[in-house]
N, C-alpha and C positions, 0 to 999 in steps of 0.2 A: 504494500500500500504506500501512496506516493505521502511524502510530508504534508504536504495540504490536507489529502482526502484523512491522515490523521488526525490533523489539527480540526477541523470541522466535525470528526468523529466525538475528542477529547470535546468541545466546546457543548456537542448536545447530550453527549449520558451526561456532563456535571451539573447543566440545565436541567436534564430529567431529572433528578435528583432532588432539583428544588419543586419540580411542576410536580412530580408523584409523590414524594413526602408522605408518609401518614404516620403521622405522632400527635402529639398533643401540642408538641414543641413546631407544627409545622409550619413554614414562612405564610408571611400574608399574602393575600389576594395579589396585590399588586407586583410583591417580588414574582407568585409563580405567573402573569401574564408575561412580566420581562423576559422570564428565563424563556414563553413560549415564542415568545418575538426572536429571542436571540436563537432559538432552536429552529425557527423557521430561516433564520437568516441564515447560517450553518446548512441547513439541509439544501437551501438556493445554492450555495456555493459550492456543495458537493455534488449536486444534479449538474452544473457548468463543468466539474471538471471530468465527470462522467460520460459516457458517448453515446447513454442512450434512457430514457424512461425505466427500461427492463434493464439494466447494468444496475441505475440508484435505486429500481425496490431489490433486488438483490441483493446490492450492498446495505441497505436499511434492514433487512434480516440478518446477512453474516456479521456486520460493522456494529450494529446497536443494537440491537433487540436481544440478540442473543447476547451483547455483553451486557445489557443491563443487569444491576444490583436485585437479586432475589427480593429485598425487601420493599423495594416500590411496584406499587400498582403498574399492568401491564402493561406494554405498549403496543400500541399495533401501529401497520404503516398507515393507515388509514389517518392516526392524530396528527403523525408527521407530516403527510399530504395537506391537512387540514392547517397547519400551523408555518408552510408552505407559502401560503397563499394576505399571510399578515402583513410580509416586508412589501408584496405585491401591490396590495390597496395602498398605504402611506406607513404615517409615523407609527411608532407605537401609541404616541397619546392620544392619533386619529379613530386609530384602533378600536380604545378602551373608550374613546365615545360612541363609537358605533354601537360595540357590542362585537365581540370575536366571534361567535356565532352566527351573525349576517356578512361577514366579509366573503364566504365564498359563493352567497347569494347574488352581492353586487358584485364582483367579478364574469358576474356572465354575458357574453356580451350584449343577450339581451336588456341587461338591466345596466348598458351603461351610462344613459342619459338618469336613471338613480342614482346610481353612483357619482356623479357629478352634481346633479342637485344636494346630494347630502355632503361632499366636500364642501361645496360653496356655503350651507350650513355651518358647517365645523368654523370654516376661513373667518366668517361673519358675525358667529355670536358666542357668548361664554361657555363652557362644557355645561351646565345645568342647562341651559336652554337649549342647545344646541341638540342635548338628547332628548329633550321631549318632541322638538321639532323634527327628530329623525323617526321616533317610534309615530310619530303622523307618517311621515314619508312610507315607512316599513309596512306599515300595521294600519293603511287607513280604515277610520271608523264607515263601513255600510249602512246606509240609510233604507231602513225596511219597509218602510213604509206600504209603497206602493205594492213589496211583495206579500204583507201581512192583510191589505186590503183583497186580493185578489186568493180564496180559498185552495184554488189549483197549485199556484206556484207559493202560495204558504206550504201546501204539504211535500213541495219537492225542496222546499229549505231543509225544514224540519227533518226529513229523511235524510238529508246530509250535516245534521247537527254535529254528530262527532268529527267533521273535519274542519270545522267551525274555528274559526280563533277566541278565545274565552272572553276578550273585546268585540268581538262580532258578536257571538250568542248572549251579551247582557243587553248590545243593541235592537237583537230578536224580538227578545224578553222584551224589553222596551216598551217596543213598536206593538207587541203583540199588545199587552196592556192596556197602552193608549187606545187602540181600535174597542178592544172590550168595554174601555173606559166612554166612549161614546156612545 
C-alpha cells in the first residue's frame, strides 16, 4: 500500500474511533460529525488515488473495516459512501446546518437547483434561521385541503399515510378537522 492510500487509511479508523465510540465517556455530537467530515474527506482522497469504484470498496473492506477496533460499532461501506458525499456538498458547518442526513438527497442532480436555494440560505442568514428555512425547503408543509374536501382522493391519502412525513400527517389531521369542523 502506497504512503498516501496509508495515511488516508490511518486518518479514518482514528476518526472511526471517535464516530463509533460507545462509553459513557463518548465524544460529543459535534467532535463525532468532524471526525465524519474528516472520514469523508480521507475516503475522497483514497477513491482519487484508486483507479476504480470497485478497487476503493475493496480497499474499504481489506484497509478498514476489517482493521477496525473490535470495540466500536460496525462499519459498513455503505456509512463510508455516505460520509463521502459531506466534503462534496460544502463546509462542514454547511453540513451540520443542513442536517448530514439530507446531503446525499441534495447531491442529486435532480435536486440541484435545492441544493442551491439552501446554500444561498446558509450564505444569507444565521445557523438558527437558516435551518428552519431549510426544513421548509426539505420538508414542505402540504396543504390538504382541497384533498380532504374531495372523499375519493381523501381515501387514496389516507391509504398512503405510512409514507406520510409526521409534518404532513398533522397537516392531514389538520385539514381533516377543519372540514369536520364545518
Amino acid at each position: 500500500m502506497s504512503s498516501a492510500l496509508q495515511q488516508q487509511q490511518d486518518i479514518i479508523l482514528q476518526n472511526l474511533d471517535t464516530t463509533h465510540y460507545i462509553d459513557i465517556n463518548a465524544p460529543e455530537t459535534e467532535e463525532k460529525q468532524a471526525a465524519k467530515y474528516k472520514i469523508g474527506q480521507a475516503c475522497n482522497k483514497a477513491r482519487e488515488i484508486l483507479c476504480s469504484d470497485e478497487a476503493f470498496l475493496e480497499w474499504v473492506w481489506s484497509s478498514v473495516i476489517h482493521e477496525c477496533p473490535t470495540d466500536i460499532e460496525e462499519v459498513t461501506p455503505n456509512t463510508l459512501i455516505s460520509w463521502r458525499m459531506l466534503p462534496k456538498f460544502g463546509t462542514l458547518a454547511q453540513c451540520e446546518i443542513v442536517g448530514f442526513t439530507h446531503i446525499s438527497k441534495l447531491l442529486l442532480e435532480k435536486n440541484a437547483a435545492m441544493k442551491a436555494e439552501i446554500l444561498d440560505i446558509i450564505a444569507n442568514n444565521e445557523a438558527e434561521v437558516a435551518k428552519k428555512l431549510i426544513k421548509a425547503v426539505l420538508k414542505p408543509v402540504i396543504d390538504f385541503t382541497p384533498i380532504v374536501a374531495n372523499k375519493k382522493d381523501l381515501a387514496k391519502t389516507v391509504e398512503k399515510a405510512n409514507k406520510l412525513s409526521k409534518e404532513s400527517l398533522v397537516a392531514l389531521v389538520k385539514a381533516m378537522h377543519n372540514q369536520m369542523a364545518k
